[in-house]
FIKOLZA-1660 file (N, C-alpha, C; in steps of 0.1 Angstrom, whole numbers, plus 5000, padded with zeros to 4 digits):
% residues 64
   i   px   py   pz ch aa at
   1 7457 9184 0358  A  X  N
   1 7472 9183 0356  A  X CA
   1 7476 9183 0342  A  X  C
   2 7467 9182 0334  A  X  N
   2 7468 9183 0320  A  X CA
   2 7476 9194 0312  A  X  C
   3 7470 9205 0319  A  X  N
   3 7473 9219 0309  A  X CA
   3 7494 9221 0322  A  X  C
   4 7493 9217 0326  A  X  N
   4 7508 9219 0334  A  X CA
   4 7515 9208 0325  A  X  C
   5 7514 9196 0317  A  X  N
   5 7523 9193 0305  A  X CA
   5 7525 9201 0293  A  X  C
   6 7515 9206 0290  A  X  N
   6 7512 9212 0276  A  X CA
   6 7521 9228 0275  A  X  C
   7 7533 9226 0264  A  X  N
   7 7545 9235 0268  A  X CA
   7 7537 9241 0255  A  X  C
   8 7543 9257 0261  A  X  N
   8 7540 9269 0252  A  X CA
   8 7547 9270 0237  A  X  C
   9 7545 9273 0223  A  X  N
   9 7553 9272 0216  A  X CA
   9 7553 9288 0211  A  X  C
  10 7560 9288 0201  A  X  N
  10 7562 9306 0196  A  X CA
  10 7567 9300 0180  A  X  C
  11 7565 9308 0172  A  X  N
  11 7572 9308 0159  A  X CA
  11 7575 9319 0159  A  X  C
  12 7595 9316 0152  A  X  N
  12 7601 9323 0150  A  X CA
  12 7597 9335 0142  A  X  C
  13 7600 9348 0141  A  X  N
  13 7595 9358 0134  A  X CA
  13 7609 9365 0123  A  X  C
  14 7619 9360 0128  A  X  N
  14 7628 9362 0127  A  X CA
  14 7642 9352 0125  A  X  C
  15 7655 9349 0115  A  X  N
  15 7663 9339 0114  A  X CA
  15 7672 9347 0129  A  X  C
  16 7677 9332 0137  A  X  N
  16 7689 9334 0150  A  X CA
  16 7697 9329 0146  A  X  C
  17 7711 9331 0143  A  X  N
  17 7717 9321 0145  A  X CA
  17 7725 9319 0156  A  X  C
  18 7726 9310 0165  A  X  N
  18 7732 9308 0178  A  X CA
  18 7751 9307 0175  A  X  C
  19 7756 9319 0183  A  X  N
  19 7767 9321 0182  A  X CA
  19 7773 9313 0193  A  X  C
  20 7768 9303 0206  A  X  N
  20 7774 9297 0214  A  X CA
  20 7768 9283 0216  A  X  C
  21 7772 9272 0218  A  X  N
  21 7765 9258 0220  A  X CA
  21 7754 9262 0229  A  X  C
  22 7753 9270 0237  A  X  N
  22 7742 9275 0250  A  X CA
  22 7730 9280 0240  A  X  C
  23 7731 9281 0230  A  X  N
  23 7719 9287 0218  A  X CA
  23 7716 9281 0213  A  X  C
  24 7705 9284 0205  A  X  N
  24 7693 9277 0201  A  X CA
  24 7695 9285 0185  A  X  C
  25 7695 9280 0175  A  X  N
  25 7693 9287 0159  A  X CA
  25 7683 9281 0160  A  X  C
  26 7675 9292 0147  A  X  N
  26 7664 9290 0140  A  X CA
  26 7660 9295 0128  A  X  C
  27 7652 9292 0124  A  X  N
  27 7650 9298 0112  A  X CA
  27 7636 9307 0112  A  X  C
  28 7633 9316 0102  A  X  N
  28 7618 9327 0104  A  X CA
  28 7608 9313 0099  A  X  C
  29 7595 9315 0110  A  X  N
  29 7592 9304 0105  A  X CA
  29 7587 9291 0112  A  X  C
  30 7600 9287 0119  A  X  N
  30 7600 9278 0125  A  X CA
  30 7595 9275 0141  A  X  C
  31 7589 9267 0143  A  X  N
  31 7578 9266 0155  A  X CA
  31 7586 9261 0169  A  X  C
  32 7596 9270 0178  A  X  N
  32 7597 9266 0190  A  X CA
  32 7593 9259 0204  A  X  C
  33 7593 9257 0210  A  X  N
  33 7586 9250 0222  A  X CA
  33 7593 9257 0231  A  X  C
  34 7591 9266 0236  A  X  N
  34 7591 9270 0251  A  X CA
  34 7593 9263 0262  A  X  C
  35 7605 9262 0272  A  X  N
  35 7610 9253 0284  A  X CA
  35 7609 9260 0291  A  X  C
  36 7616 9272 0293  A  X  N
  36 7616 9282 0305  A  X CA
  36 7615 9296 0300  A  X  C
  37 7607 9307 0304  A  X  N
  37 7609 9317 0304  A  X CA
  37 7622 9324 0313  A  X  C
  38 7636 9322 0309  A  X  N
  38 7645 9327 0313  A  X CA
  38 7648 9341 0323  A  X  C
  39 7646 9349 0313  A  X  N
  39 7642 9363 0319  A  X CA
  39 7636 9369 0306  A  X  C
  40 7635 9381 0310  A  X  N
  40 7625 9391 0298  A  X CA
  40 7635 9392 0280  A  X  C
  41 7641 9389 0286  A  X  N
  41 7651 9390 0271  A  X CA
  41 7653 9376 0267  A  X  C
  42 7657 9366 0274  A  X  N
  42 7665 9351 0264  A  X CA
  42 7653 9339 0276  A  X  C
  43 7647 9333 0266  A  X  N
  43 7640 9318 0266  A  X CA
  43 7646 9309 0263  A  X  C
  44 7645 9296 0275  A  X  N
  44 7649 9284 0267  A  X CA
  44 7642 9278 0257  A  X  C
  45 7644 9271 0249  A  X  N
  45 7632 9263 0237  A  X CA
  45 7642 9251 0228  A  X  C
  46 7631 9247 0225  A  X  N
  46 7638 9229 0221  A  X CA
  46 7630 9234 0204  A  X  C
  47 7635 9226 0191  A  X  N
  47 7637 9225 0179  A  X CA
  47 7644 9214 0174  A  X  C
  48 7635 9203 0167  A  X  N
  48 7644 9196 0164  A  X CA
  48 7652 9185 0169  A  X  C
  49 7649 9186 0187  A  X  N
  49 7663 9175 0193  A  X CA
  49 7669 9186 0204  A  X  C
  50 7668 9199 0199  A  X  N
  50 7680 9206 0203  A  X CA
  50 7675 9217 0210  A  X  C
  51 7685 9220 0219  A  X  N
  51 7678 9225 0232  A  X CA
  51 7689 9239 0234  A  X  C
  52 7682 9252 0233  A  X  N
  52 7688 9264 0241  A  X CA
  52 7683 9271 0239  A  X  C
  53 7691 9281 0239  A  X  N
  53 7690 9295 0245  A  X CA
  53 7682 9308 0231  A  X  C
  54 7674 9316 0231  A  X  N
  54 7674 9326 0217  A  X CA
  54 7666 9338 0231  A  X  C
  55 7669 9349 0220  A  X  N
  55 7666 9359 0223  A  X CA
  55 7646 9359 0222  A  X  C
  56 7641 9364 0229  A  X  N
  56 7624 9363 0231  A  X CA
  56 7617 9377 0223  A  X  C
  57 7624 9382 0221  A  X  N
  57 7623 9392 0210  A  X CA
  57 7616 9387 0194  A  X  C
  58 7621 9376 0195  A  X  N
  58 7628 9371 0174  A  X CA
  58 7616 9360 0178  A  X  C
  59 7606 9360 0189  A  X  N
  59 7595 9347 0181  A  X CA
  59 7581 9355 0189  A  X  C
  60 7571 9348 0183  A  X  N
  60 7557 9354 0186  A  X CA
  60 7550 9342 0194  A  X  C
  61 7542 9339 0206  A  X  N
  61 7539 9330 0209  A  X CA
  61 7522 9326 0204  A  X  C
  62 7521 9311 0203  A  X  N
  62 7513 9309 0198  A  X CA
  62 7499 9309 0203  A  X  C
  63 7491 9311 0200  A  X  N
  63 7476 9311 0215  A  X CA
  63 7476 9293 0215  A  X  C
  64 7470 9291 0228  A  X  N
  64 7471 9273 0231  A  X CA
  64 7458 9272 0226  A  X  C
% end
């Protein structure tokens, strides 16, 4: 049951800045946590406290 807690992370590759509260900013760089793979284009991810939306394009994921 172990590896089903252990959330995927990605670092950004790219700066987002979130144009709606539903979004997630970031900066290039910066290490996301992965919540939901949304669909093929926009991921959920937490940073910081803060939780939304970015394009899946703009981060690279990390190997576990």
């Amino acid at each position: 049951l172990i590896f089903l807690l252990q959330k995927k992370r990605a670092t950004a590759q790219y700066e987002f800045k979130a144009e709606t509260e539903e979004e997630l900013g970031f900066s290039k760089g910066d290490v996301v946590t992965i919540l939901e793979e949304v669909d093929s284009n926009w991921w959920k991810g937490e940073l910081h406290g803060q939780e939304g939306l970015f394009p899946a394009a703009y981060v690279r994921v990390l190997d576990s």
